[in-house]
C-alpha positions in Angstrom: 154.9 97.9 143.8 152.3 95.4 143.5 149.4 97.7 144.4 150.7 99.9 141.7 150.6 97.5 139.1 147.5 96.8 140.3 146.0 100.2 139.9 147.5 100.8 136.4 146.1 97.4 135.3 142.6 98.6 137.0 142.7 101.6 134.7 143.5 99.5 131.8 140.7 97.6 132.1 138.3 100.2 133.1 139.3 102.5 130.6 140.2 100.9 127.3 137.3 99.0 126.6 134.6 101.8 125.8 137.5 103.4 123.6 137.7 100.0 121.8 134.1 98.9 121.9 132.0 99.0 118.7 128.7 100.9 118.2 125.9 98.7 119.4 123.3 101.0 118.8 121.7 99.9 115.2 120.4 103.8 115.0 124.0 104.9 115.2 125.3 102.4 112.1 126.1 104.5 109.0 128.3 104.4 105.8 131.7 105.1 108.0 130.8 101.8 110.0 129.2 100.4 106.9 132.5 100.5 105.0 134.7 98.5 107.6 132.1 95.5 107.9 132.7 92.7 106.1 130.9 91.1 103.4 129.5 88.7 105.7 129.2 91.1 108.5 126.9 92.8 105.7 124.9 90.6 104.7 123.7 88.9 107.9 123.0 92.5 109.0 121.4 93.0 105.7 119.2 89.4 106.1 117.8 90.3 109.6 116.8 93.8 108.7 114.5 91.9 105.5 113.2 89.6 108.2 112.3 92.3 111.0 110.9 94.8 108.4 108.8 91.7 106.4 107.4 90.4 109.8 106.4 93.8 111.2 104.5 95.1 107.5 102.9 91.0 107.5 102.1 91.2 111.1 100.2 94.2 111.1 98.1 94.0 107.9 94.3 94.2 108.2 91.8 91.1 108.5 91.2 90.0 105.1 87.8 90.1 106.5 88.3 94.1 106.9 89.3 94.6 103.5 86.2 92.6 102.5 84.2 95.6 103.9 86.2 98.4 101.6 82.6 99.5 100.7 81.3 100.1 104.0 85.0 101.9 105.3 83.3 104.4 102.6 80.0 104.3 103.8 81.7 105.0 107.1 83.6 108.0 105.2 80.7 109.5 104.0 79.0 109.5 107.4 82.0 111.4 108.8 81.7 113.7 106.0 78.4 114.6 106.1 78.6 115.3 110.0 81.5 117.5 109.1 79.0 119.7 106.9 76.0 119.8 109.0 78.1 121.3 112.3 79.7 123.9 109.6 75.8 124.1 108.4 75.2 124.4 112.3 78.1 127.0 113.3 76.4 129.3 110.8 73.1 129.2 112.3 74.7 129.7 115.7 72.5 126.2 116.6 74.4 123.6 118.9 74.9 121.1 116.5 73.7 117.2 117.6 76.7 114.9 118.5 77.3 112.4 116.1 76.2 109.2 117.0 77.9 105.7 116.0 76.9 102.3 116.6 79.8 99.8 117.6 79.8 98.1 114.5 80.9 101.8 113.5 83.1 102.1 115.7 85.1 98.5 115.0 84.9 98.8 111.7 86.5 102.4 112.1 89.2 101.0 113.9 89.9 98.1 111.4 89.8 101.5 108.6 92.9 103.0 110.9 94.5 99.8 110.7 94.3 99.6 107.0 95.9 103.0 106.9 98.3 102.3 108.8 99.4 99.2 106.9 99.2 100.9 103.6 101.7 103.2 105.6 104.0 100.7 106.4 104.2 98.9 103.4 105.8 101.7 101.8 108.8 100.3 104.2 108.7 96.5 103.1 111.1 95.0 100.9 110.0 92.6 98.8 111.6 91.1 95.6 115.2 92.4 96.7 117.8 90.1 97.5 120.0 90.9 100.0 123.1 90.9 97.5 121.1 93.9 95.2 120.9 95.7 98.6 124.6 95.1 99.6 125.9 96.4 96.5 123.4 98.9 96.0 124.9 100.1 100.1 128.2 99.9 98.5 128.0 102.2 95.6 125.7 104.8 98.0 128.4 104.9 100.6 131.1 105.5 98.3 130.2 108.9 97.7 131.7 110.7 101.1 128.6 112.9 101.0 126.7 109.8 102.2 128.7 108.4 104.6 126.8 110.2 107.5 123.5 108.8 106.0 122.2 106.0 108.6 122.3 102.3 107.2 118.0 102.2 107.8 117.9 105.2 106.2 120.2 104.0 103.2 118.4 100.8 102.8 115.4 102.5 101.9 117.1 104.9 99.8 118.6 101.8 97.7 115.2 100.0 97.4 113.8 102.9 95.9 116.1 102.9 93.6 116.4 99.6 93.0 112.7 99.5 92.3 113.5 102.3 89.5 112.7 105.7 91.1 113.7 108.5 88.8 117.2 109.9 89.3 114.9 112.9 90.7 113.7 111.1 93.6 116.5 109.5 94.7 118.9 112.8 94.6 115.4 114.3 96.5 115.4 111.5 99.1 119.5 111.4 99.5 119.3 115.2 100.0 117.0 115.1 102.7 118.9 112.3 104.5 122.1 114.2 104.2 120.0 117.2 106.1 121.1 119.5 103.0 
């Protein structure tokens, strides 16, 4: 008797939890779990997903002393641009054209020229002059359309910034669209 109370208690244990636990995966959050968080739940959520998106666009922003050199990332452009046309030049004439050549200097400064890219990239993702209770209500009124509530939270938080920052009805129902894969 005992080692069948054991047993059934065994399978308790082992099998309730995963059909009680919650999603821990942040990529798997969306409006269904969004709705049943509380407003504190919310915005601490809502506060470390500022922080984590401000320190990744800050952390990866160019060297000021980069920037400085704007004029020579053209320089470096027009370099690229010109071997471009002299081995389509070359491919006409049949001729081999000569491999471009770069100094390092080139070559760094190139690299600082990807990372300002990239940054202008990312900062398209920053949030900045948004408070976390414009997001929160912003995530409330998104989610309670039922057409959004399959819409990631990431995905919605950027959706609501843009609006927030006054994007055109247009855009947003362009952006909302494509998040609901329609």
């Amino acid at each position: 008797m005992i080692i069948r109370w054991g047993i059934v208690l065994l399978c308790v244990f082992c099998l309730c939890p995963p059909a009680l636990a919650e999603r821990t995966l942040v990529t798997e959050f969306d409006g269904t779990e969004w709705q049943s968080w509380t407003e504190a739940k919310k915005f601490h959520f809502l506060t470390g997903f500022l922080m984590a998106t401000t320190h990744i666009v800050s952390r990866n922003e160019p060297s000021s002393a980069a920037c400085a050199r704007a004029g020579a990332f053209d320089e470096l452009r027009r370099r690229l641009s010109v071997q471009g046309n002299k081995a389509q030049a070359d491919k006409k004439s049949r001729r081999t054209p000569p491999p471009p050549v770069f100094s390092r200097d080139d070559m760094i400064l190139w690299g600082h020229c990807r990372a300002a890219m990239i940054q202008e990239g990312l900062r398209e993702y920053a949030i900045y002059e948004i408070t976390v209770d414009q997001l929160s209500q912003g995530m409330d009124t998104l989610y309670k359309d039922p057409k959004n509530t399959r819409i990631p939270v990431a995905d919605a938080v950027y959706a609501v910034k843009r609006q927030i920052q006054g994007a055109s009805q247009e855009e947003v129902s362009f952006i909302l669209i494509n998040l609901r894969g329609e």
